[in-house]
VOFILUM-918424 format. One record per atom (N, C-alpha, C): atom name; x, y, z. Coordinates in nm, 4 decimals. Atoms other than C-alpha are relative to their C-alpha. Layout:
<pts>
pt atom CA	x X	y Y	z Z
...
</pts>
This chain:
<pts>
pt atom N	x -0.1050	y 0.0758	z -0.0657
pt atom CA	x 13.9106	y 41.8200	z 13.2515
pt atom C	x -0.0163	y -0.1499	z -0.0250
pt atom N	x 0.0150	y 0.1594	z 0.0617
pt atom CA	x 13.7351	y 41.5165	z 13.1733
pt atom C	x 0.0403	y -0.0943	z -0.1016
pt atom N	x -0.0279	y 0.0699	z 0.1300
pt atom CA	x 13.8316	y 41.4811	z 12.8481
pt atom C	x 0.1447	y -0.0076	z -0.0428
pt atom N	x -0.1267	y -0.0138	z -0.0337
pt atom CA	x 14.1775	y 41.5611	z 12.9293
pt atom C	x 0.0622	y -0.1230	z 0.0613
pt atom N	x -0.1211	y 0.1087	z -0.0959
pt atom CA	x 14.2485	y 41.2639	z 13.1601
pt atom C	x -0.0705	y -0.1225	z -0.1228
pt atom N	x 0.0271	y 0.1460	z 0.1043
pt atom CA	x 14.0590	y 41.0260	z 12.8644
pt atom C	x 0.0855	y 0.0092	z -0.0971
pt atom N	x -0.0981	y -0.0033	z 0.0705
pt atom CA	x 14.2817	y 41.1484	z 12.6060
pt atom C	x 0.1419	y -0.0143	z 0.0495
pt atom N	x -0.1787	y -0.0047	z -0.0280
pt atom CA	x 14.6267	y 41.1470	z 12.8411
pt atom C	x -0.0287	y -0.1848	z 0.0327
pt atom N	x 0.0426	y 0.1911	z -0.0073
pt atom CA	x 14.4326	y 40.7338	z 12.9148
pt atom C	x 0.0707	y -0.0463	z -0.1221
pt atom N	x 0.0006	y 0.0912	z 0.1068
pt atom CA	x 14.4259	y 40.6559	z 12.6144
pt atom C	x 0.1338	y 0.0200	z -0.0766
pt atom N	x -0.1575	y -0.0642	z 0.0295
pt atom CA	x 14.8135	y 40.8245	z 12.4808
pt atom C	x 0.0262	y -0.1281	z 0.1239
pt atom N	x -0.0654	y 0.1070	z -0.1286
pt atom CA	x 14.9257	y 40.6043	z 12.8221
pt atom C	x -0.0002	y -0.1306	z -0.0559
pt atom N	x 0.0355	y 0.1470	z -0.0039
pt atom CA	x 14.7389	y 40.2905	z 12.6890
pt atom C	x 0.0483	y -0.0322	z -0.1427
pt atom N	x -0.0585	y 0.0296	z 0.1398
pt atom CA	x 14.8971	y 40.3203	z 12.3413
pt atom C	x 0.1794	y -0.0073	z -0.0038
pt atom N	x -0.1681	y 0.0892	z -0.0725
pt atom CA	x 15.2520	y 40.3512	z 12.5021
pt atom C	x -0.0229	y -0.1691	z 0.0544
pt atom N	x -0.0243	y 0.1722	z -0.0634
pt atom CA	x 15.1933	y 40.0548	z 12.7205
pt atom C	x -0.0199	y -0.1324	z -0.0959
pt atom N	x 0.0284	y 0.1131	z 0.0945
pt atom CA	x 15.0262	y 39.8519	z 12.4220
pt atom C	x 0.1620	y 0.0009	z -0.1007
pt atom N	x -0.1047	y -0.0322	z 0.1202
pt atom CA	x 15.3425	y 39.9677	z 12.1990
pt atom C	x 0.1474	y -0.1251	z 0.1224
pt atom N	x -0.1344	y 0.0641	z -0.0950
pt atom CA	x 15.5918	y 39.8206	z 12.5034
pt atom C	x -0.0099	y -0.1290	z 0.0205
pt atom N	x -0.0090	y 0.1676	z 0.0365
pt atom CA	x 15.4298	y 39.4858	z 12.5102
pt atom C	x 0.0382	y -0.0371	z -0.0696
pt atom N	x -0.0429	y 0.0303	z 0.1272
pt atom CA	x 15.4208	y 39.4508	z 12.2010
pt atom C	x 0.1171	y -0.0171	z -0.0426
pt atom N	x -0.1429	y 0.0056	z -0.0046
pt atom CA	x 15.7966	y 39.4835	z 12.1980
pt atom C	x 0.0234	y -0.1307	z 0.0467
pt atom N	x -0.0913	y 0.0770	z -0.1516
pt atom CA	x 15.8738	y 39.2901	z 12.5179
pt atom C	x -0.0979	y -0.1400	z 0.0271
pt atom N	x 0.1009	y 0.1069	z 0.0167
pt atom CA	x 15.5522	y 39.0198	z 12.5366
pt atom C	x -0.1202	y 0.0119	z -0.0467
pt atom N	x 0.1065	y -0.0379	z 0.0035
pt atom CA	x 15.3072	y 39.0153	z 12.2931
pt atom C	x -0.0922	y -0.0939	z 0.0239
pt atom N	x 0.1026	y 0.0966	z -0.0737
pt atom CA	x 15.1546	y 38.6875	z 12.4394
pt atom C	x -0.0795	y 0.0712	z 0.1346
pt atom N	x 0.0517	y -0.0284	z -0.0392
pt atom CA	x 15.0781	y 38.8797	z 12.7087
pt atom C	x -0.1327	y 0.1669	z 0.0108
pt atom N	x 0.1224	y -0.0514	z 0.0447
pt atom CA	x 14.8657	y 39.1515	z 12.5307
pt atom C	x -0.1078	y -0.0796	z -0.0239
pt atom N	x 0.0789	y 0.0923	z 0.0474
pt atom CA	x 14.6506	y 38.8697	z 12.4536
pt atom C	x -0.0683	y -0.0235	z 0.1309
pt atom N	x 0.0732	y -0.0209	z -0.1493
pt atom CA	x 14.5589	y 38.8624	z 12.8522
pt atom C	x -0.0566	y 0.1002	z 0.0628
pt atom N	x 0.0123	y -0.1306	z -0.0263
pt atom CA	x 14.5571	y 39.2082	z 12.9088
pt atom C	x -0.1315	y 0.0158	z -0.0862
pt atom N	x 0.0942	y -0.0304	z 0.0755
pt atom CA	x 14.3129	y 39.2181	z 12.6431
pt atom C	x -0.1570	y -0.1083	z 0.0107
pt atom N	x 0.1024	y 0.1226	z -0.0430
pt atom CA	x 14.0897	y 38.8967	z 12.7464
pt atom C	x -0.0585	y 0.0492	z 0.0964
pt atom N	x 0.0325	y -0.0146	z -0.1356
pt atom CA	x 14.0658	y 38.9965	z 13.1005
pt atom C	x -0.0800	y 0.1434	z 0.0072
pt atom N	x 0.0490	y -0.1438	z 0.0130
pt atom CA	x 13.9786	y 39.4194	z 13.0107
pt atom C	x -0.1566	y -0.0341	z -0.1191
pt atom N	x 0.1129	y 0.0397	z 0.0253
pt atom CA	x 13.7063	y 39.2488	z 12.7715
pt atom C	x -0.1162	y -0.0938	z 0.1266
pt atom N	x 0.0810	y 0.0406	z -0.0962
pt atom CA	x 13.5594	y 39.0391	z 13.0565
pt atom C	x -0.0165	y 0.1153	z 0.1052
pt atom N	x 0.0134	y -0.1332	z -0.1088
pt atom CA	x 13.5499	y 39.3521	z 13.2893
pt atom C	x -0.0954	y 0.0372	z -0.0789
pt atom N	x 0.0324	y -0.0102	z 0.0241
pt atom CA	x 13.4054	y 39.4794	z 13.0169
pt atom C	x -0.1459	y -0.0469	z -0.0510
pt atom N	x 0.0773	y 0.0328	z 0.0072
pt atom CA	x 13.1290	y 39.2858	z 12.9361
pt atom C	x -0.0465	y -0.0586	z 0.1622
pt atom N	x 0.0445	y 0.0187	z -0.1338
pt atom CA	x 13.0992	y 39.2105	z 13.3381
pt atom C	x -0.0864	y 0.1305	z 0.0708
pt atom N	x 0.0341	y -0.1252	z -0.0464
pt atom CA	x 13.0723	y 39.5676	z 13.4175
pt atom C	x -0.1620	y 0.0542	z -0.1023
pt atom N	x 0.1467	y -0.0392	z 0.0880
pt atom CA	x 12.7705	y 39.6184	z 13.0898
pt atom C	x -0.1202	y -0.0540	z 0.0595
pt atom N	x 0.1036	y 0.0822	z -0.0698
pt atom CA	x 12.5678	y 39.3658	z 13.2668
pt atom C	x -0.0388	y 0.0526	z 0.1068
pt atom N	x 0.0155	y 0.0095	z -0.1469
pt atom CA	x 12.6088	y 39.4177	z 13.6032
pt atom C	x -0.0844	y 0.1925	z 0.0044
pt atom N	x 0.0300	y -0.1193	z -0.0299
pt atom CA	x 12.5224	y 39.8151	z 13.5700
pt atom C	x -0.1439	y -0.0192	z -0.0255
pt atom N	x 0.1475	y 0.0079	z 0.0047
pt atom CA	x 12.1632	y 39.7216	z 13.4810
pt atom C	x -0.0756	y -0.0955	z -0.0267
pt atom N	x 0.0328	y 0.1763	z 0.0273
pt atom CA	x 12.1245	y 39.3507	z 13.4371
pt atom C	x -0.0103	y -0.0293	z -0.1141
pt atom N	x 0.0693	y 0.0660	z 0.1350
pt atom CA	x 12.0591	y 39.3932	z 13.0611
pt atom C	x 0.1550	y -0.0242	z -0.0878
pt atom N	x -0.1012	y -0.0071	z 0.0956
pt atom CA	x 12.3313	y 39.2836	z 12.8062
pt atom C	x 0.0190	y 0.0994	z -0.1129
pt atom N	x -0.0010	y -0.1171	z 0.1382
pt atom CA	x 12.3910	y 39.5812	z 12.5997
pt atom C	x 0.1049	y 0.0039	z -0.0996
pt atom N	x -0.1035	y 0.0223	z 0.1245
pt atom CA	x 12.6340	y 39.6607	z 12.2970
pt atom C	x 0.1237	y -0.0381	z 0.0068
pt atom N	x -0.1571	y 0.0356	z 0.0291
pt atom CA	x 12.9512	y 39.6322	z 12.4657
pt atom C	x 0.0171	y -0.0819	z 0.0361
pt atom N	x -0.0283	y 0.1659	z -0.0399
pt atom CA	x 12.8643	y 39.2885	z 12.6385
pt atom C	x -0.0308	y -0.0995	z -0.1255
pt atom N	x 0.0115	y 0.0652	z 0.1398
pt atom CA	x 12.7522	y 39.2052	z 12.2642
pt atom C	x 0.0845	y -0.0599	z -0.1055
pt atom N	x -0.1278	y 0.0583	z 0.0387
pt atom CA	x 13.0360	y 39.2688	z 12.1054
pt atom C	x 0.1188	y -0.0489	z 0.0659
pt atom N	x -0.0443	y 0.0886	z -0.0376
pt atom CA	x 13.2320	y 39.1402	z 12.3653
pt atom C	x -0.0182	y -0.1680	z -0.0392
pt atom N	x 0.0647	y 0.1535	z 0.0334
pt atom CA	x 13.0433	y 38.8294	z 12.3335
pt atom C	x 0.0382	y -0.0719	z -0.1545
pt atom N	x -0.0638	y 0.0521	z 0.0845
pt atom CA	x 13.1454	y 38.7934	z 11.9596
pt atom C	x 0.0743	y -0.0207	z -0.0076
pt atom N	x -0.1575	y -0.0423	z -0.0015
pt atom CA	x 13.5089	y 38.8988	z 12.0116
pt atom C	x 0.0580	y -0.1059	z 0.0385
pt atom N	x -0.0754	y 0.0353	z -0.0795
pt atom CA	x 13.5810	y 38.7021	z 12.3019
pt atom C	x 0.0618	y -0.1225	z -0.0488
pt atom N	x -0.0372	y 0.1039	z 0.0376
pt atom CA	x 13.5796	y 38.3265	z 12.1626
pt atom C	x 0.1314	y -0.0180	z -0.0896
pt atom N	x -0.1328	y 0.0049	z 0.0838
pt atom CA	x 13.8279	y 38.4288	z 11.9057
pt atom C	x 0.0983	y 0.0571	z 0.0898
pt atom N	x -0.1148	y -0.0286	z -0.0580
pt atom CA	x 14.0524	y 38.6187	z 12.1143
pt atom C	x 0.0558	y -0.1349	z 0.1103
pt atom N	x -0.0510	y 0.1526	z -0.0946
pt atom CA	x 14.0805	y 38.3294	z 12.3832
pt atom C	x 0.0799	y -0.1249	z -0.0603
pt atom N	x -0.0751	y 0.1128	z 0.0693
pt atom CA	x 14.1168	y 38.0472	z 12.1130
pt atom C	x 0.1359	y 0.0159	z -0.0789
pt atom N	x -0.1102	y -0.0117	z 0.0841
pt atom CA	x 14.4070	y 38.2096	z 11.9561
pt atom C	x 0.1385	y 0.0738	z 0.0704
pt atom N	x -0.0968	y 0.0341	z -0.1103
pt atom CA	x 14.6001	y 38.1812	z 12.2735
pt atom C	x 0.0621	y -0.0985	z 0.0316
pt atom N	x -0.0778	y 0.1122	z 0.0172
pt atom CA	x 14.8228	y 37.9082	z 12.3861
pt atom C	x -0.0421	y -0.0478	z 0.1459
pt atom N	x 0.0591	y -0.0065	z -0.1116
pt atom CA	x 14.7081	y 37.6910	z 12.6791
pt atom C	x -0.1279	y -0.0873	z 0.0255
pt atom N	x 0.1653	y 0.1505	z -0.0422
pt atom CA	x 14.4399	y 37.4277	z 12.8773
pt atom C	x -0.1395	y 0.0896	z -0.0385
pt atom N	x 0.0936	y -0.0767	z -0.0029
pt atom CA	x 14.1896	y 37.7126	z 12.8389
pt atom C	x -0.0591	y 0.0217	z -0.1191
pt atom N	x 0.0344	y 0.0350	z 0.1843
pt atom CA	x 14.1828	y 37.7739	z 12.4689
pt atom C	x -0.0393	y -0.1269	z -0.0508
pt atom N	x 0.0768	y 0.1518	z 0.0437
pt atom CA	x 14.1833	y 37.3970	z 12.3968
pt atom C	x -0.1194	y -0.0407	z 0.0306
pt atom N	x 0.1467	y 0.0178	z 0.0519
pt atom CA	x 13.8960	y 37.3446	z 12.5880
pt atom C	x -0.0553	y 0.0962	z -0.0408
pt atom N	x 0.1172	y -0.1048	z 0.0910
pt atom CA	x 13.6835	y 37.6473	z 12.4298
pt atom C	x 0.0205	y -0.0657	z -0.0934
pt atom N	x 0.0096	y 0.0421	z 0.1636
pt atom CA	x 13.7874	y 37.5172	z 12.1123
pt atom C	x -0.0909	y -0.1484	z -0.0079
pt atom N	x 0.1062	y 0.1621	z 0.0006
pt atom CA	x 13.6535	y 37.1623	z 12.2002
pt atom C	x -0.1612	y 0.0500	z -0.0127
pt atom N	x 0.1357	y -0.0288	z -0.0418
pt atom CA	x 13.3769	y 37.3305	z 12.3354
pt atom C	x -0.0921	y 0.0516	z -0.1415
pt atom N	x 0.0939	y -0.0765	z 0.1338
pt atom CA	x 13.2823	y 37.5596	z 12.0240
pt atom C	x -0.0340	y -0.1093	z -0.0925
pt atom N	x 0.0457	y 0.0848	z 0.0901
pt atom CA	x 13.3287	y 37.3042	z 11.8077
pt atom C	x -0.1173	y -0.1326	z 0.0189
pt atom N	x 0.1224	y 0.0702	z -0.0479
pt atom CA	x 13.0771	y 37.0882	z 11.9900
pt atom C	x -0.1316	y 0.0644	z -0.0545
pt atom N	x 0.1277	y -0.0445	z -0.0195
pt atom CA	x 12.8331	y 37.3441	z 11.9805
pt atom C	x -0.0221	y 0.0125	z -0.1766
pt atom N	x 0.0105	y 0.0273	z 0.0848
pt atom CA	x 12.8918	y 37.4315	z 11.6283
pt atom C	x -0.0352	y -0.1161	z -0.0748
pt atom N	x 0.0129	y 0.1254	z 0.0599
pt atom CA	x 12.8773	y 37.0682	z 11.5368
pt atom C	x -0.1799	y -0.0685	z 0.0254
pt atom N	x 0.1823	y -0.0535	z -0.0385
pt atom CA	x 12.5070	y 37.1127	z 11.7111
pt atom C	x -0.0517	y 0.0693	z -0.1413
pt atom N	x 0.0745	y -0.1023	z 0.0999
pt atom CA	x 12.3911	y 37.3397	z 11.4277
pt atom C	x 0.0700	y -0.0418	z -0.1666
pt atom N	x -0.1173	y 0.0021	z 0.1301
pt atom CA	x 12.6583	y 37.2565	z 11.1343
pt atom C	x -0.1476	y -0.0447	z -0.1156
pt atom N	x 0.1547	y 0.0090	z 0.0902
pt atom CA	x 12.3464	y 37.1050	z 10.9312
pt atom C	x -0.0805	y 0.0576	z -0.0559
pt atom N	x 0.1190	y -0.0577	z -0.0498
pt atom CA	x 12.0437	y 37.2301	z 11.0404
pt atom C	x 0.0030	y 0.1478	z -0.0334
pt atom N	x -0.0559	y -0.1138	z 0.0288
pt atom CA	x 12.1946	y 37.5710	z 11.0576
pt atom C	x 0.0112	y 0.0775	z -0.1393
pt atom N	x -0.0593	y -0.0285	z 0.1527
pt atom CA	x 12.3591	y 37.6129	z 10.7095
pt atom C	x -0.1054	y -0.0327	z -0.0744
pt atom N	x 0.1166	y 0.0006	z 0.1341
pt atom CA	x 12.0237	y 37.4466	z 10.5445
pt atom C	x -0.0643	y 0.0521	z -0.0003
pt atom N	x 0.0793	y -0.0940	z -0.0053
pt atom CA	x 11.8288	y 37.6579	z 10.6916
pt atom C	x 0.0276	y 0.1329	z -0.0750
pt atom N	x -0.0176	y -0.1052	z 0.0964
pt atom CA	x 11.9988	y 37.9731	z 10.5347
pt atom C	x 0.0639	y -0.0659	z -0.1150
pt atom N	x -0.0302	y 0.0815	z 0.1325
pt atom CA	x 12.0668	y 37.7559	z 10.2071
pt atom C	x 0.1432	y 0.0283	z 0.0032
pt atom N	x -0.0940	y -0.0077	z 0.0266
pt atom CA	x 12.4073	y 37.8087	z 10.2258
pt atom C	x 0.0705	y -0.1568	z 0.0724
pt atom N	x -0.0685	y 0.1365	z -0.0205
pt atom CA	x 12.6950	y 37.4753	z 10.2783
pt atom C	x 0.0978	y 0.0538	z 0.1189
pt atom N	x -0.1466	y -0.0157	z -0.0674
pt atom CA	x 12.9871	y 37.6984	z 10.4795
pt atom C	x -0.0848	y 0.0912	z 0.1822
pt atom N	x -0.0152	y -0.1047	z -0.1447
pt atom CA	x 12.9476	y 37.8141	z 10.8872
pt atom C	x -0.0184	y 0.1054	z -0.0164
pt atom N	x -0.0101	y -0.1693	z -0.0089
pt atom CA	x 13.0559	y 38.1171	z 10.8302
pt atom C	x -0.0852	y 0.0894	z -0.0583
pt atom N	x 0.1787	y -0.0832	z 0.0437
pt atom CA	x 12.7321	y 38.2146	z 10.6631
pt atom C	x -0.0583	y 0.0380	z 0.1223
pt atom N	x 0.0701	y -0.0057	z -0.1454
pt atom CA	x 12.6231	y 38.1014	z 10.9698
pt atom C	x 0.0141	y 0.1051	z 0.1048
pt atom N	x -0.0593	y -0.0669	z -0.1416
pt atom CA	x 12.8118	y 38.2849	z 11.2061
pt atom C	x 0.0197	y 0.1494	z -0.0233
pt atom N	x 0.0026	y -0.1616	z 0.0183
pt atom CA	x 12.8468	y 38.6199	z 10.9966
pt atom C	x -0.1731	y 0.0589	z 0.0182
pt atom N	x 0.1910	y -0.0546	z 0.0249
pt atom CA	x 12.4032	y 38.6374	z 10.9387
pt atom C	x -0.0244	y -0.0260	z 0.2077
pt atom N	x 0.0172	y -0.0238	z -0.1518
pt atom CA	x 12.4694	y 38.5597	z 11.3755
pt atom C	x 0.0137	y 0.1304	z 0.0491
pt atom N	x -0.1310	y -0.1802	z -0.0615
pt atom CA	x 12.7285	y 38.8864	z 11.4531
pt atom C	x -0.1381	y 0.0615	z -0.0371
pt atom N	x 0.0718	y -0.1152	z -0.0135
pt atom CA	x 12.4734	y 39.0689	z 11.2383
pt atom C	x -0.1395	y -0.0301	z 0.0617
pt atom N	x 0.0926	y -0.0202	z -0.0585
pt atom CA	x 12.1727	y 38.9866	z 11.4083
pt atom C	x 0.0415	y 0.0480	z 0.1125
pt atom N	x -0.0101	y -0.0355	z -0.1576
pt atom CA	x 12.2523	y 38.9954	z 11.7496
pt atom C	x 0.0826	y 0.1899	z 0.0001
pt atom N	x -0.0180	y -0.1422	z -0.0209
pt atom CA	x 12.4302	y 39.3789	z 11.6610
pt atom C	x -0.1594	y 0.0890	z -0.0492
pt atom N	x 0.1483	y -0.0478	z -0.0184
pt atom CA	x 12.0806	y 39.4577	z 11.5166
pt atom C	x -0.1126	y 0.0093	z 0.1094
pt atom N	x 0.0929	y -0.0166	z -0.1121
pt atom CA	x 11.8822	y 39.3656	z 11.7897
pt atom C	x 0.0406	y 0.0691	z 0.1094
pt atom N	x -0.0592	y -0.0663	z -0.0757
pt atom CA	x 12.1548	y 39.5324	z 12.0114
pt atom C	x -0.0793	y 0.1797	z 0.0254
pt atom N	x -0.0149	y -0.1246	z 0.0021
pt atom CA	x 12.1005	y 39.8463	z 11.8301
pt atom C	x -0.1771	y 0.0264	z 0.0220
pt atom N	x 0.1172	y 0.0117	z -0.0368
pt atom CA	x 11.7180	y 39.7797	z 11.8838
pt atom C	x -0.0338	y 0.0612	z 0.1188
pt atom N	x 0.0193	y 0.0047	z -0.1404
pt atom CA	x 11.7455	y 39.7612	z 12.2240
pt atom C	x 0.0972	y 0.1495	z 0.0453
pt atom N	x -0.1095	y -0.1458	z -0.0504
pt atom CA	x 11.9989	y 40.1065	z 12.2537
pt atom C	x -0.1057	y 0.0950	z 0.0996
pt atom N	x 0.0449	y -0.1125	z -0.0660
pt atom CA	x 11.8535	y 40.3227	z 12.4685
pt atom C	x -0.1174	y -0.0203	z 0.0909
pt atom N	x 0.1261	y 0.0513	z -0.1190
pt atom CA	x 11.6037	y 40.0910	z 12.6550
pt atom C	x 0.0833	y -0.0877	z 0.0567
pt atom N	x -0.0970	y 0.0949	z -0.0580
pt atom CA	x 11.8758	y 39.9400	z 12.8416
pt atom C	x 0.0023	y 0.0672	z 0.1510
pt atom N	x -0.0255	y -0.0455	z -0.1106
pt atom CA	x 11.8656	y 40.1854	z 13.1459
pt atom C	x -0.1040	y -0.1045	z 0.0952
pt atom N	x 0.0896	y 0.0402	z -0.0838
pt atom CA	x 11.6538	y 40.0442	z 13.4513
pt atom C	x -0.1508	y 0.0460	z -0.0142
pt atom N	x 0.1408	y -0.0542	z 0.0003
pt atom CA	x 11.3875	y 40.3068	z 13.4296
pt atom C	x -0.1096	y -0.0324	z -0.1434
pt atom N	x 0.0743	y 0.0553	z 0.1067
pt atom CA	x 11.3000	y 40.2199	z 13.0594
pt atom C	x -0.0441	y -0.1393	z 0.0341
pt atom N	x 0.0556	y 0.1064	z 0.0090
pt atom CA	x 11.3130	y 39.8738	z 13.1271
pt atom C	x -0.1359	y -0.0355	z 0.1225
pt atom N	x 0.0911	y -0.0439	z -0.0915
pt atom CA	x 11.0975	y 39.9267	z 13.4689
pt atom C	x -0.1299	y 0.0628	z -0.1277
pt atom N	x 0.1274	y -0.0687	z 0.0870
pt atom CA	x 10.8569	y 40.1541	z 13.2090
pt atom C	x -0.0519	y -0.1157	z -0.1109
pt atom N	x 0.0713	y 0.0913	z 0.1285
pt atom CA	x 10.8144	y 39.8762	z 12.9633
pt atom C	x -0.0632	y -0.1265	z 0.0438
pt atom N	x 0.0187	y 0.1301	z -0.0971
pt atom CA	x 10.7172	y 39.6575	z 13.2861
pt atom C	x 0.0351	y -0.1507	z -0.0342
pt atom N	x -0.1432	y 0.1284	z 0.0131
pt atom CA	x 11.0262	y 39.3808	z 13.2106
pt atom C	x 0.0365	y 0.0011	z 0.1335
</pts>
């Protein structure tokens, strides 16, 4: 029965995405911000540790936000580019390369490596057993 009401979810959530999309797709762009912060609120909060889906949240989110319209996006964007502008150097000489996005793709894949590191020692009792 379980798998019955996830498949009639997810049929539901592909109508409703199909009807925005029609009617406002600025506001898929909220719908989808706000169900990622649940999402990465809810990964945390179930055992304090950041696991895969507050991970890739965590990559996702900056882009989905900044490529919204709005006081909120502008500042993130100020903001990133601050921080980026922190590392822009330093960063890029360190992996010999000149462009960010070296930077920021050799980031995604670490942090999903160490994710997948960490898979399965994310419950309480592992992390309790590994006395963390």
């Amino acid at each position: 029965m379980t798998k019955l009401i996830a498949w009639l979810s997810f049929l539901v959530a592909i109508f409703a995405g199909a009807g925005l999309a029609a009617t406002e797709p600025g506001l898929v762009q909220i719908v989808v911000v706000v169900g990622a912060l649940t999402a990465l609120a809810v990964d945390i909060f179930k055992d304090r540790v950041p696991n895969r889906d507050a991970v890739v949240v965590a990559v996702a989110l900056p882009s989905l936000i900044v490529s919204m319209n709005g006081g909120i996006p502008e500042t993130l964007t100020r903001w990133l580019d601050a921080l980026w502008g922190q590392f822009d150097g330093s960063a890029a000489e360190a992996l010999g390369t000149s462009t960010m996005l070296v930077v920021a793709v050799a980031a995604v894949v670490v942090s999903l490596v160490l994710t997948r590191t960490m898979s399965g020692r994310g419950s309480r009792s592992a992390v309790r057993a590994s006395g963390h």
